[in-house]
Structures are given as structure tokens and as C-alpha cells.
SERO-4910 file (N, C-alpha, C, O; in steps of 0.05 Angstrom, whole numbers):
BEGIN
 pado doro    nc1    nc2    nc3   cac1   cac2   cac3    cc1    cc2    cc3    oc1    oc2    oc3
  Unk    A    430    -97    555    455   -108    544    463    -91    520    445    -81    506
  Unk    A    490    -86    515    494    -69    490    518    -83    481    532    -98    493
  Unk    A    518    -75    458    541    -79    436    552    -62    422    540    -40    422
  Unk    A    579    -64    404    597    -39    403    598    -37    371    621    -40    363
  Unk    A    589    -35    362    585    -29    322    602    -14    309    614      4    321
  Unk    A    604    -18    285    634      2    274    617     14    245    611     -6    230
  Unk    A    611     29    238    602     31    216    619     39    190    642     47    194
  Unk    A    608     37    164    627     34    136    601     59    127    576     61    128
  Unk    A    623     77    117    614    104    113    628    109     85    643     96     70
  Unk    A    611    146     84    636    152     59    667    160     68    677    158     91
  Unk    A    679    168     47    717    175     52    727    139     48    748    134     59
  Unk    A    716    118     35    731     95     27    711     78      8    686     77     10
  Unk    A    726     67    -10    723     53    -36    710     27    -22    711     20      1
  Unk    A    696     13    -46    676    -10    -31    702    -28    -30    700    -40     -9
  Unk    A    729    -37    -45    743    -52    -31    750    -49     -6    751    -67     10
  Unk    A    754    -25     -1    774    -17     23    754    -13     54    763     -9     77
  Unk    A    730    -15     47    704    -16     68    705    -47     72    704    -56     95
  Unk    A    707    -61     55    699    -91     56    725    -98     75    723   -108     98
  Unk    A    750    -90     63    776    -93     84    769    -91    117    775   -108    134
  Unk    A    754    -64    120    744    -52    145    732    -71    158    733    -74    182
  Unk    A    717    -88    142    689    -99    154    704   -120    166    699   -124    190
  Unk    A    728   -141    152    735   -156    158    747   -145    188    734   -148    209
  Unk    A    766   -136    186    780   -129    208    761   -124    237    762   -134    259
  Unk    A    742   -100    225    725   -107    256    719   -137    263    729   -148    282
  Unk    A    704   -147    247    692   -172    259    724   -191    277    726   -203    298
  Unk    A    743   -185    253    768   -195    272    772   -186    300    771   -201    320
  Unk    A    777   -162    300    789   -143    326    755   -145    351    755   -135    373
  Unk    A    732   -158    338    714   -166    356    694   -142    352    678   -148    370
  Unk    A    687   -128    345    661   -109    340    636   -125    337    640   -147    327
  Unk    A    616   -121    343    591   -133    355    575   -127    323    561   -147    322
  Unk    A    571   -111    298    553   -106    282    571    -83    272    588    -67    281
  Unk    A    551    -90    239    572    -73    221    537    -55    204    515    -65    200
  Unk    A    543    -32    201    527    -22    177    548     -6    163    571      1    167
  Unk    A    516     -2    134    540     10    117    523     34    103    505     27     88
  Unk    A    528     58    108    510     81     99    501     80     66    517     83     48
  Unk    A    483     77     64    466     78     35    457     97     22    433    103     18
  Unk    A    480    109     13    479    134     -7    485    137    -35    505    126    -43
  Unk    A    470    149    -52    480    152    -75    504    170    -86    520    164   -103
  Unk    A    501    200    -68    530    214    -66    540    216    -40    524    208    -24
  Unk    A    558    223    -32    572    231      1    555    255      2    542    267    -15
  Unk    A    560    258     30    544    283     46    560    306     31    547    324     20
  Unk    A    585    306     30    613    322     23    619    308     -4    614    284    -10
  Unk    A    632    329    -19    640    332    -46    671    314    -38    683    297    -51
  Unk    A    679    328     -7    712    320     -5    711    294      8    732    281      8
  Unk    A    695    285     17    689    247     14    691    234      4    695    211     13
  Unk    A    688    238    -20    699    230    -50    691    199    -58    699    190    -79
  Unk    A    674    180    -40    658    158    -55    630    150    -39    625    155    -16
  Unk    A    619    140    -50    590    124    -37    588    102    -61    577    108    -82
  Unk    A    598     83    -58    591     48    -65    564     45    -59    556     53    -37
  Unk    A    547     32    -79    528     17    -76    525      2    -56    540    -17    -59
  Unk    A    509     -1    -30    514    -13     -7    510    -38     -5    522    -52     10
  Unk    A    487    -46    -24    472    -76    -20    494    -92    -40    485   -112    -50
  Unk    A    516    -86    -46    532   -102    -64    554   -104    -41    563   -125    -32
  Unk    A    560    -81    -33    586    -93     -6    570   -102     12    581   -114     30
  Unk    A    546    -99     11    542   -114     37    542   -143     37    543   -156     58
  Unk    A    539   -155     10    540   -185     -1    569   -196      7    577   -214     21
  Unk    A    583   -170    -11    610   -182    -10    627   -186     21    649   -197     24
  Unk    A    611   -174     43    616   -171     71    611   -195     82    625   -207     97
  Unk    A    585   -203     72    573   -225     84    596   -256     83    600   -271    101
  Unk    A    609   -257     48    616   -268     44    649   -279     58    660   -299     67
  Unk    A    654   -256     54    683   -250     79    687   -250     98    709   -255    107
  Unk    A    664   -245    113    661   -252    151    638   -275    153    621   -283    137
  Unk    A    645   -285    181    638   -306    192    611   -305    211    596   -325    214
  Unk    A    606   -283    222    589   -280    247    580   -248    242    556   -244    240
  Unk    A    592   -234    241    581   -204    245    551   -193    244    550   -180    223
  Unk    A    528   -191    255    515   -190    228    513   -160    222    529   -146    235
  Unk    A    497   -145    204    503   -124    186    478   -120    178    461   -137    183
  Unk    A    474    -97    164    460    -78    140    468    -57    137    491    -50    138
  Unk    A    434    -34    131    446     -5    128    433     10    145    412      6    156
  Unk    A    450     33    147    450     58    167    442     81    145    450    103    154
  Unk    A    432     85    123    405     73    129    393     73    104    399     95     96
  Unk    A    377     59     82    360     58     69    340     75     60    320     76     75
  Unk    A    340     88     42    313    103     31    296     87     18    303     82     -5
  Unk    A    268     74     29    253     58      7    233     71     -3    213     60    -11
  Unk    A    237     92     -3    209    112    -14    219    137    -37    199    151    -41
  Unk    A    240    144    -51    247    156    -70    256    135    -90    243    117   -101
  Unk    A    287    144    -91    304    120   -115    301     90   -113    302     71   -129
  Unk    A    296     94    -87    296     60    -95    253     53    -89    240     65    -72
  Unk    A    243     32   -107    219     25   -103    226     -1    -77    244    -18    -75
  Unk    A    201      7    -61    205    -11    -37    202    -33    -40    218    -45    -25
  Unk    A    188    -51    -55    189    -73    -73    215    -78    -82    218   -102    -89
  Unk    A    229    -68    -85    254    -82    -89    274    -82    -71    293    -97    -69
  Unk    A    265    -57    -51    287    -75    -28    277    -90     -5    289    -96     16
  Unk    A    246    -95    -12    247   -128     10    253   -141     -8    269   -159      0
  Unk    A    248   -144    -42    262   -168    -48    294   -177    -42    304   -199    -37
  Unk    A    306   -148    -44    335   -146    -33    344   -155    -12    366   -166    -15
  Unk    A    337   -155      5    335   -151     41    327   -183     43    338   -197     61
  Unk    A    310   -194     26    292   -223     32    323   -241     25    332   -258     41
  Unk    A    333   -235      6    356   -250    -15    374   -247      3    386   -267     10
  Unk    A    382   -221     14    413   -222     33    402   -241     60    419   -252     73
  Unk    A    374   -245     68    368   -261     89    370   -287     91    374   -302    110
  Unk    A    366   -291     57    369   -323     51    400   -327     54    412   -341     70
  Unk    A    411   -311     32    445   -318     29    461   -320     60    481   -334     61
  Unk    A    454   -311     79    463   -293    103    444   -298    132    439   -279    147
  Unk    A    435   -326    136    409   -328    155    417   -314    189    435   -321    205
  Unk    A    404   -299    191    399   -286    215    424   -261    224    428   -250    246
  Unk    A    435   -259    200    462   -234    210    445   -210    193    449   -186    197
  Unk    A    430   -217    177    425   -183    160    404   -174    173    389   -188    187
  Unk    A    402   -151    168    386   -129    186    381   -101    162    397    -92    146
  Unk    A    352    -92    167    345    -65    145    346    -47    159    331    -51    178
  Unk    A    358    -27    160    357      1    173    347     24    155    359     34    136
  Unk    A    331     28    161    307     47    135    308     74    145    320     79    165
  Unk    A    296     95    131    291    135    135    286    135    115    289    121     95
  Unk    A    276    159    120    255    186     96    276    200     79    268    216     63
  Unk    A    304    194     82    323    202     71    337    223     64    342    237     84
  Unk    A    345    232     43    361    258     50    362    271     13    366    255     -6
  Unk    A    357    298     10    358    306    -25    385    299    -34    386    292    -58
  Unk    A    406    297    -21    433    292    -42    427    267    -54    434    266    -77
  Unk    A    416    249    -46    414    215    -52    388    217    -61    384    196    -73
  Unk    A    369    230    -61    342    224    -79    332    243    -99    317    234   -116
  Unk    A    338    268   -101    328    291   -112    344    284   -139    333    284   -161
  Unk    A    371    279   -135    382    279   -156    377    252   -185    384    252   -208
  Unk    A    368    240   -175    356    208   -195    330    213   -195    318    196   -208
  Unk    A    318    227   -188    283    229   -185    274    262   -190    253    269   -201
  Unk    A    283    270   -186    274    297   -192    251    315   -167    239    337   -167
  Unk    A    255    293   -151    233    298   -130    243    297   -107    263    283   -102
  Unk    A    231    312    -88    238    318    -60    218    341    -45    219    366    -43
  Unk    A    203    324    -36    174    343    -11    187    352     12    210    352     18
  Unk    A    164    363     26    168    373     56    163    345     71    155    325     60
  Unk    A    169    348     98    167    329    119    138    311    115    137    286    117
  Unk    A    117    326    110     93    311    105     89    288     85     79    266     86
  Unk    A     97    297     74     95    278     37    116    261     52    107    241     64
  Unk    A    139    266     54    159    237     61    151    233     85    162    253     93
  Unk    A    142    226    102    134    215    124    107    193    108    111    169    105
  Unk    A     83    207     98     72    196     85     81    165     54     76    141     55
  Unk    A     91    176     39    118    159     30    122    137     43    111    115     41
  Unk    A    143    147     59    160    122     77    138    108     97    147     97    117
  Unk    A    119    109     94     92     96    111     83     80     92     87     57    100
  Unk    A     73     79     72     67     68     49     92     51     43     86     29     33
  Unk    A    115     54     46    140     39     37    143     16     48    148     -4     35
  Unk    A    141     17     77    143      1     97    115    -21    108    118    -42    121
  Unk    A     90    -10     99     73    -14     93     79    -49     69     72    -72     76
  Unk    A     91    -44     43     90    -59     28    110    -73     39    107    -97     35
  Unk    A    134    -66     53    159    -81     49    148   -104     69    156   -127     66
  Unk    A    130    -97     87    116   -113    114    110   -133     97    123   -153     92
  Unk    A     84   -124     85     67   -144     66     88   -162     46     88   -185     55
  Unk    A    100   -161     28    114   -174     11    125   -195     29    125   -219     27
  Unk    A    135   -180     46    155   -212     65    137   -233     81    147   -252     93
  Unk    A    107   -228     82     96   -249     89     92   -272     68     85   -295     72
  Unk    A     97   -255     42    111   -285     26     76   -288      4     73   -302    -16
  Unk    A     55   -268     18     24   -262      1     28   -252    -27     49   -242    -36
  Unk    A      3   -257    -42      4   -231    -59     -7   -212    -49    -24   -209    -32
  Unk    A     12   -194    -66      0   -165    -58    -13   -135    -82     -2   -123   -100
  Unk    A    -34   -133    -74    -49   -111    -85    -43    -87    -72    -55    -84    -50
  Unk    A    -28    -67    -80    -20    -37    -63    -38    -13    -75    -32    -12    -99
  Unk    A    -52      2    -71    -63     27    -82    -56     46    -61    -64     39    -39
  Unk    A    -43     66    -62    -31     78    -45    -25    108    -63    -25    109    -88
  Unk    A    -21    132    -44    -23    159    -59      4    161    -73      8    179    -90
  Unk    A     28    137    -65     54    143    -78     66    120    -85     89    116    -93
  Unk    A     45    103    -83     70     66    -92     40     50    -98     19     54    -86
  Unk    A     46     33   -119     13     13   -129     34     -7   -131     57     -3   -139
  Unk    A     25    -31   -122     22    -56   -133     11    -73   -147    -13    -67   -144
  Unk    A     10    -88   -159    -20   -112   -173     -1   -138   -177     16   -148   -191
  Unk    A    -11   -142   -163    -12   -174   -154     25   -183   -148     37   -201   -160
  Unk    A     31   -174   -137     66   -172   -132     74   -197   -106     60   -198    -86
  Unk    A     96   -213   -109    101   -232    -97    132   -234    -91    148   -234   -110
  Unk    A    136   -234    -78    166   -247    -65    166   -277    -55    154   -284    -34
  Unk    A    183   -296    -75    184   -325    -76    202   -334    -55    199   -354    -41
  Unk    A    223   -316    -56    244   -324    -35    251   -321     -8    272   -308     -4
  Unk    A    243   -326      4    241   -313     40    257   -327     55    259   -351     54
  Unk    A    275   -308     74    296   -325    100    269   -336    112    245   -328    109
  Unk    A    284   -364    134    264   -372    145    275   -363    171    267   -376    191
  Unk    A    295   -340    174    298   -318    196    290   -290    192    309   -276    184
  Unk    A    265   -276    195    258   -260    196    278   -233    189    290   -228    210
  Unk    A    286   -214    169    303   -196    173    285   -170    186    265   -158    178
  Unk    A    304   -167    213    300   -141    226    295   -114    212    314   -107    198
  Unk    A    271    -94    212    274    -77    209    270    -53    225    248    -47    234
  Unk    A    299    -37    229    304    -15    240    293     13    218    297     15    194
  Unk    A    276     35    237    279     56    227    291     79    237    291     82    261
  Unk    A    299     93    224    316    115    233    300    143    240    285    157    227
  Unk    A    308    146    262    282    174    273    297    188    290    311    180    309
  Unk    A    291    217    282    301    235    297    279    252    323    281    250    348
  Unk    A    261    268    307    241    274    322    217    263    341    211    240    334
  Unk    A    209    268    352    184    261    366    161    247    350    150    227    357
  Unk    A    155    257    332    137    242    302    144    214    296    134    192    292
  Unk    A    166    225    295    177    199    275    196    176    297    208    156    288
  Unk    A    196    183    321    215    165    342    178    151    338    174    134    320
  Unk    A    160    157    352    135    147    348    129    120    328    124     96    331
  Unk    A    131    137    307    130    112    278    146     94    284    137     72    288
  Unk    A    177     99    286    189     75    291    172     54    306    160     34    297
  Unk    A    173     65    334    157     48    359    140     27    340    142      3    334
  Unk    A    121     50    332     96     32    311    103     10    296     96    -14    298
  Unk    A    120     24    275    121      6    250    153    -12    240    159    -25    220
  Unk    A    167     -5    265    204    -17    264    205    -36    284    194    -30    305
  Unk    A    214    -53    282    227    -83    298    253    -67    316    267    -81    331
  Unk    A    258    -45    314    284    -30    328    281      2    316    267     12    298
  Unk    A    304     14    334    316     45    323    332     46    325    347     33    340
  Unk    A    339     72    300    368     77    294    364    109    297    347    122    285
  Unk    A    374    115    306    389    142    321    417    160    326    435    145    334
  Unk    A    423    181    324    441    189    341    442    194    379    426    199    396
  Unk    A    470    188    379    472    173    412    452    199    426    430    190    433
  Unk    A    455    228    431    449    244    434    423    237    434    413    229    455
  Unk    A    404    239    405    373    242    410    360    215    431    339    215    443
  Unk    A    382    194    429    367    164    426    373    164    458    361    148    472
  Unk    A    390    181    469    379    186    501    366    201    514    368    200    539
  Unk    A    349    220    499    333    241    504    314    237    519    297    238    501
  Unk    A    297    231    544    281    222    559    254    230    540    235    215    540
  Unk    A    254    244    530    220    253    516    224    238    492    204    224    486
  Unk    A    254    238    469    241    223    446    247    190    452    247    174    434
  Unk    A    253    182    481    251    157    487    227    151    490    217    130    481
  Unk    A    216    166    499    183    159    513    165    148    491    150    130    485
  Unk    A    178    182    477    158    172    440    158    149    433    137    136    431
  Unk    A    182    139    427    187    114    412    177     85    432    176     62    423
  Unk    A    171     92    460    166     67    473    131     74    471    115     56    466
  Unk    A    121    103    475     88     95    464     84     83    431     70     65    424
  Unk    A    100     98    415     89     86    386     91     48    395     71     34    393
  Unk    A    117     38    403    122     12    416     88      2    427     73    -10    412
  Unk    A     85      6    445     64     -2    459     31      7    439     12     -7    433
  Unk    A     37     27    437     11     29    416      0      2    389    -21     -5    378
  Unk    A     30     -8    387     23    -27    367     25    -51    378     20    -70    363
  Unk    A     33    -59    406     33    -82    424     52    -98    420     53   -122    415
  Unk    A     73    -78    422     92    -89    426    112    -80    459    108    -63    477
  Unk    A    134    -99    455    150    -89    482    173    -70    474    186    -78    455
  Unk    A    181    -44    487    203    -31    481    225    -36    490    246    -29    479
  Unk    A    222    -50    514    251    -69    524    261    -83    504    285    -83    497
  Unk    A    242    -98    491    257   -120    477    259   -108    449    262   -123    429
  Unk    A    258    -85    446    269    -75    421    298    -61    416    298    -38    424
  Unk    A    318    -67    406    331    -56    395    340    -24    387    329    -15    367
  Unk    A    358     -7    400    363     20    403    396     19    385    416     11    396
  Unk    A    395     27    361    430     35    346    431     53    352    411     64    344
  Unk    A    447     70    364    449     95    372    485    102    356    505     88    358
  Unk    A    485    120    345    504    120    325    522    149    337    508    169    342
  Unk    A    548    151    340    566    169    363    592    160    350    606    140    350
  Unk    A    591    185    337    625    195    321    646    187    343    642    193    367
  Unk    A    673    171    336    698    182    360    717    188    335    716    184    310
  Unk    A    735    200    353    762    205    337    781    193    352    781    195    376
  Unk    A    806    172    333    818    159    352    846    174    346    858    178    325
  Unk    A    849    179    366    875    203    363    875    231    382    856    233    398
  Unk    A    891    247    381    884    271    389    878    301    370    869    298    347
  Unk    A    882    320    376    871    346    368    872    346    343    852    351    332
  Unk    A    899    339    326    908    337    303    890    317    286    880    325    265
  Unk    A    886    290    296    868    274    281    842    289    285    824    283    268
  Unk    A    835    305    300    800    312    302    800    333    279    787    332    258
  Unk    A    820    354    288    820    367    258    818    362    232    800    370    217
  Unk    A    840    344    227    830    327    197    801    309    199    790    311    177
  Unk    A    789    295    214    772    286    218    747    309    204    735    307    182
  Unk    A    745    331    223    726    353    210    726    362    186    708    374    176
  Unk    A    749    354    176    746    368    151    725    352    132    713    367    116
  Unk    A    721    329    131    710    303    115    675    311    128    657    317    113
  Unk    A    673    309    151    642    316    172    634    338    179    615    337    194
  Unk    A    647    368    172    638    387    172    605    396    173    595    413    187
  Unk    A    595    382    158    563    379    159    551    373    185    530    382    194
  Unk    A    563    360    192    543    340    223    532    359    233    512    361    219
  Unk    A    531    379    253    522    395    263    494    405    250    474    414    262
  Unk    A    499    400    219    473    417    211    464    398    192    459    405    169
  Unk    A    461    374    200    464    341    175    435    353    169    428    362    147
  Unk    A    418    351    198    391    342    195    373    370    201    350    364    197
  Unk    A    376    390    206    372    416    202    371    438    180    357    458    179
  Unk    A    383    432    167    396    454    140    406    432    119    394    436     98
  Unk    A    419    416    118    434    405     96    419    376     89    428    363     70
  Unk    A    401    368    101    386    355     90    360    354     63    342    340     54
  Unk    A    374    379     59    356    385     39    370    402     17    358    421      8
  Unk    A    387    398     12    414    403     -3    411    385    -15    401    364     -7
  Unk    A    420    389    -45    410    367    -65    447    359    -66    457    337    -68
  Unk    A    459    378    -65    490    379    -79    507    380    -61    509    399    -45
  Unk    A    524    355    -62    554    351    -39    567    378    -37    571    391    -16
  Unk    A    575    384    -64    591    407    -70    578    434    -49    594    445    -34
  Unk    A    547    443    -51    544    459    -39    539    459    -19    532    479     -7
  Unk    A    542    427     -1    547    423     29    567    429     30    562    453     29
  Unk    A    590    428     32    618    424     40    627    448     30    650    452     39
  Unk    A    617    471     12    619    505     11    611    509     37    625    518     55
  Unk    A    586    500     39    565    518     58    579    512     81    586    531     94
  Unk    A    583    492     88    585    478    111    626    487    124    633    491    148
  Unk    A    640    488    106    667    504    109    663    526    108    684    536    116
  Unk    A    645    549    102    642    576    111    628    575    129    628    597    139
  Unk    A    614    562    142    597    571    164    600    552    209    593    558    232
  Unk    A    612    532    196    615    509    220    644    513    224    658    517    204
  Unk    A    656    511    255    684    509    257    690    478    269    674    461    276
  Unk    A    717    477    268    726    457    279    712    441    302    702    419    304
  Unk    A    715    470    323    699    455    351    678    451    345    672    428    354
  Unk    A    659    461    333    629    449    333    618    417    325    601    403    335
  Unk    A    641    412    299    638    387    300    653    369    312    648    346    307
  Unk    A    676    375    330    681    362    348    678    354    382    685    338    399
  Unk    A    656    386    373    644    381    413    639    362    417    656    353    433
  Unk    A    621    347    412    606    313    419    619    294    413    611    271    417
***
């Protein structure tokens, strides 16, 4: 069974996203996220809103939708302890529409508040430990964490939905489609990888390795359109110029500004509009 999702990105102000959100749920869209960034990918995107505040104010304005983010870093800027407490609170306010969509994240949104940013190893490691606590906290225990990148002592979360909030992780590679399987209630993907017969497989052994079912899990598979023709795709590229090389090269770009150089001298139109 599938459903048709609209997501709230950069290029608009948290009023004018909240506008958005309403309207899908009107015009019938099945689920809303809302990308969780500290700057835009692009300099010429020109905002990233705090997500877990529109996403309140989303909740409040629609009726049914349900929502989160596309996607969450709990392992740099933000301590993961605070966004299951986050996540626990939008569950209470919001029973059974909110949803966490988590990743290892990206340097524009972490390097710059932290000063820090590893290779693939260290954040994979990280975001294991993150997810690790966010598990534990929501069983509502205390918790004791000693861990190579996050400690706890004696830490509690009082407030818990008595609907479970979903958590999605976001995975691209074969490694990390795996982890999902393991350690995510669902995945979040681009449409492309998330039909790849090999990093399907991944994500249904990590699935089964931890005993669970991959049928009954949850696949966001996330697929740019442009609604218009040649003229709108053009302007379109200009704002997403990066895509092509999001998760290859520019993921490790600390600075919008020197995405959206790099990315307008080197990417043309068609490339980010082939798919």
C-alpha cells in the first residue's frame, strides 16, 4: 500500500511552510515532513526554520496528517536526549500522527555549531549510540549511558505518548540501509536508492537480523517533481543545483555559500533535472 507525502523544505519561511502544510492536508496528501536543518543546502534558499517548532505549529493547524522530519541529526547539534524528549512531547501533544526521521547528517548543519565533523566511521558510530539512548529513554527507565560519544547518569523522560512515535532512519548505502533494518521502525530514502534490489535486500537482512518483518515496515522514498514545464524546471534548478552531488561531494561542505559556487560552476540544468 503507498501513500503520496509532500514535504516542507528550504526556499520558504516557517509561516509560509505551515500555509503549505495546511493546504496539503486539504488538497488530501497522505504525510507531511519537514527537513531539519540549521542552514539550507544553498546560500540562494535563503531560510531553514527550526523544524520541531513548525512542526508543533503544523500539528496545531491540521486535523489528520501525520508528520515529522526528513530528517534529524541526533548525534552532533542536537544531544539525543533531547530529541526523544522532543519527539516524546510532540507524541503526547499529537497522539499517533508524529513520526522521527533520523541520519548521520550533513557539515552545513553540524560542523558549523560544533566545530566537529568525522569521517563515515565516527558518525555511523555516533548515530548508533544516539539511537541507542533515544530507544532507551522512551521506555520511560532510568538511564545510565557510557558511551565513546554521549554519557548519561541517571536520565529520565516523564512524559511519554501512549502511541509509540515511529522511528525512521535515513540510509543511503548498503551499511547503513542495514542499520536502518536493525535499529529503525521504517526508511527514509531517495526513490532511486530505496528501489535498488541490493540496498533493498540490505535493509530487509538488517530487518530480519533483529526479528523483525520488512513487509511491515515502512519505506519514505523521497522523488523531486516539477510541476510545470521546461521553464519551471529551470528555475527549479537553480534553488537544487546540489542534488546530484548532495551526498557525494557536498555533504561535507560546511558552507551554503560554497555549495551553490561549487555546485553553479560545475552541475547543469539537465543533471538535476534528469530524474
Amino acid at each position: 500500500m503507498s501513500d503520496i507525502g509532500f514535504v516542507l523544505a528550504e526556499q520558504f519561511p516557517a509561516p509560509q511552510a505551515l500555509e503549505h502544510a495546511i493546504a496539503a492536508e486539504r488538497v488530501g496528501f497522505d504525510r507531511l515532513w519537514h527537513a531539519d536543518h540549521f542552514h539550507p543546502w544553498m546560500d540562494n534558499q535563503g531560510h531553514a526554520s527550526q523544524a520541531w517548532v513548525t512542526l508543533s505549529a503544523i500539528g496545531q493547524r491540521t486535523e489528520r496528517i501525520p508528520f515529522g522530519t526528513g530528517v534529524t541529526c541526533p548525534s552532533y547539534r542536537y544531544h539525543p536526549a533531547i530529541v526523544a524528549q522532543t519527539f516524546a512531547t510532540l507524541g503526547l501533544l499529537y497522539p499517533g500522527r508524529v513520526f522521527l526521521g533520523v541520519g548521520t547528517g550533513e557539515a552545513l548543519n553540524e560542523q558549523p555549531l560544533t566545530g566537529d565533523w568525522k569521517n563515515y566511521a565516527d558518525r555511523i558510530e555516533r548515530f548508533g549510540e544516539a539511537i541507542a539512548i533515544i530507544r532507551r529513554l522512551w521506555s520511560g527507565e532510568w538511564v545510565d549511558f557510557d558511551g565513546n560519544h554521549f554519557q548519561l547518569n541517571q536520565a529520565r523522560i516523564y512524559d511519554l505518548p501512549d502511541q509509540p512515535v515511529p522511528l525512521y532512519i535515513a540510509a543511503e548505502g548498503e551499511n547503513s540501509m542495514r542499520q536502518a533494518g536493525r535499529m529503525g521502525d521504517g526508511l527514509i530514502s531517495d526513490s532511486k536508492t530505496a528501489a535498488e534490489p541490493q540496498m533493498r535486500a540490505a535493509f530487509e537482512e538488517g530487518a530480519r537480523d533483529a526479528g523483525k518483518d520488512p513487509a511491515q515496515m515502512p519505506i519514505l522514498a523521497e522523488h523531486f517533481v516539477v510541476v510545470g514545464g521546461e521553464a519551471e524546471a529551470r528555475e527549479a534548478a537553480k534553488h537544487w543545483r546540489f542534488i546530484p552531488q548532495a551526498w557525494t561531494k557536498f555533504v561535507n561542505y560546511a558552507d551554503p555559500r560554497r555549495i551553490m559556487q561549487d555546485a553553479e560552476a560545475t552541475i547543469s540544468d539537465e543533471e538535476v533535472t534528469s530524474n
